[in-house]
C-alpha distance (Angstrom), angle and dihedral (degrees) to the residues before:
residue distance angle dihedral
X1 . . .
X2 3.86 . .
X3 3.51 127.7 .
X4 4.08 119.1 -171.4
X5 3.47 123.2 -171.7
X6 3.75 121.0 -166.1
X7 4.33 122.5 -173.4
X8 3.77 119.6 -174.8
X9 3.99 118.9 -165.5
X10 3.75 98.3 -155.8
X11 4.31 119.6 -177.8
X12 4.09 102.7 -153.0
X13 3.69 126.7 -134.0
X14 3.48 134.4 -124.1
X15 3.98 94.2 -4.1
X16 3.75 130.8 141.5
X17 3.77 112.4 167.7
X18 3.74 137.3 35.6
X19 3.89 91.0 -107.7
X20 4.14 92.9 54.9
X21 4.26 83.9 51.5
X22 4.04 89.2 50.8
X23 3.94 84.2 55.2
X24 3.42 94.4 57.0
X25 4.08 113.3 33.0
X26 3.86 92.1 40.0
X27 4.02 91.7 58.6
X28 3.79 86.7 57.9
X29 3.27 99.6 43.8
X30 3.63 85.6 50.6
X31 4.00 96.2 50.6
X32 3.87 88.0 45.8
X33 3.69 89.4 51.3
X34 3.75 94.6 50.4
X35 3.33 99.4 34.0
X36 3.78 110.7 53.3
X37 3.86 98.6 9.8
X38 3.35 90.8 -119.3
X39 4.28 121.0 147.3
X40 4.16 104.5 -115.3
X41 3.47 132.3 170.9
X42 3.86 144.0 157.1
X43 4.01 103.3 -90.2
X44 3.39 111.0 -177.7
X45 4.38 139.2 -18.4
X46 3.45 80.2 74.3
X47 3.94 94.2 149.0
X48 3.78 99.2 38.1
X49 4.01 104.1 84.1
X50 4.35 95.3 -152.6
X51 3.98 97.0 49.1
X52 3.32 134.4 57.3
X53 4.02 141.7 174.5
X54 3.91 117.1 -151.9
X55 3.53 117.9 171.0
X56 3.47 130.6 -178.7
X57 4.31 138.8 -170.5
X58 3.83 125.0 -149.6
X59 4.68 116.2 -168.8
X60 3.58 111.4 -150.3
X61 3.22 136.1 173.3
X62 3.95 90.9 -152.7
X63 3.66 124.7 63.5
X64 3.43 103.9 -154.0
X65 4.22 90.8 43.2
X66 3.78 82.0 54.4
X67 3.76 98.3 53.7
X68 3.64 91.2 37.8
X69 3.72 92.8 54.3
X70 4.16 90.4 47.4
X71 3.83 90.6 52.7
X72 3.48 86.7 56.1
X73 3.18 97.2 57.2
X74 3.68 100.4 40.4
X75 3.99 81.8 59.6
X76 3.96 96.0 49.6
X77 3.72 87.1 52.5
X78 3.90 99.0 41.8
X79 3.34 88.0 46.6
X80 3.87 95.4 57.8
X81 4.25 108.3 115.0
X82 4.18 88.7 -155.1
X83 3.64 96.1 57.4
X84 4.06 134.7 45.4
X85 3.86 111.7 -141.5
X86 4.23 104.2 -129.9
X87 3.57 87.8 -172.1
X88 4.10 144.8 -53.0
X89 3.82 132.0 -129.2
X90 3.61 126.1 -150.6
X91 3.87 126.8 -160.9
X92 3.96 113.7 -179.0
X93 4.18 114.7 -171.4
X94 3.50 118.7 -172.1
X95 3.78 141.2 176.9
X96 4.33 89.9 -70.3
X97 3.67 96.2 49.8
C-alpha cells in the first residue's frame, strides 16, 4: 500500500473578501475531487482572504499510479489562471516506511 500526500500553498488573485476566496479554492477542490478521486480540502489560511493551503491524499496500491495521479494534480492546480502556486510538498509512504 501507497499513500501520497500532495499540499499546494496557493496566493489568490484579485480577491477581497472571504466569500470571493470560497469562489475560487472550493472549485478546485472540487475538480481535484472529481477528477482524480483524490480526498482535498482547504487546510489551513483559512482567515487570510489572498492565501490559501489545500492539501489533498491519494492510497494506492501502485506506486507509479500513485505518482502519476499526484503529477496530475500538481499540473491541474499549477495550471489554474486565478491562483499563483507559492510552492507544493510531496510526502510518498510506502510499504518500508
Amino acid at each position: 500500500m501507497y499513500v501520497g500526500t500532495l499540499s499546494f500553498d496557493l496566493l489568490l488573485g484579485d480577491v477581497r473578501s472571504l466569500k470571493e476566496k470560497r469562489s475560487v479554492v472550493r472549485p478546485i477542490v472540487a475538480e481535484l475531487q472529481r477528477k482524480y478521486a483524490v480526498s482535498a480540502a482547504e487546510v489551513d489560511h483559512m482567515d487570510l482572504h489572498r492565501r490559501a493551503i489545500i492539501g489533498l491524499a491519494m492510497v494506492s496500491g501502485d506506486a507509479g499510479h500513485l505518482s502519476d495521479v499526484l503529477d496530475r494534480c500538481e499540473r491541474l492546480v499549477a495550471g489554474r489562471p486565478e491562483v499563483e502556486l507559492l510552492s507544493v510538498r510531496r510526502r510518498f509512504h510506502g510499504e518500508d516506511d
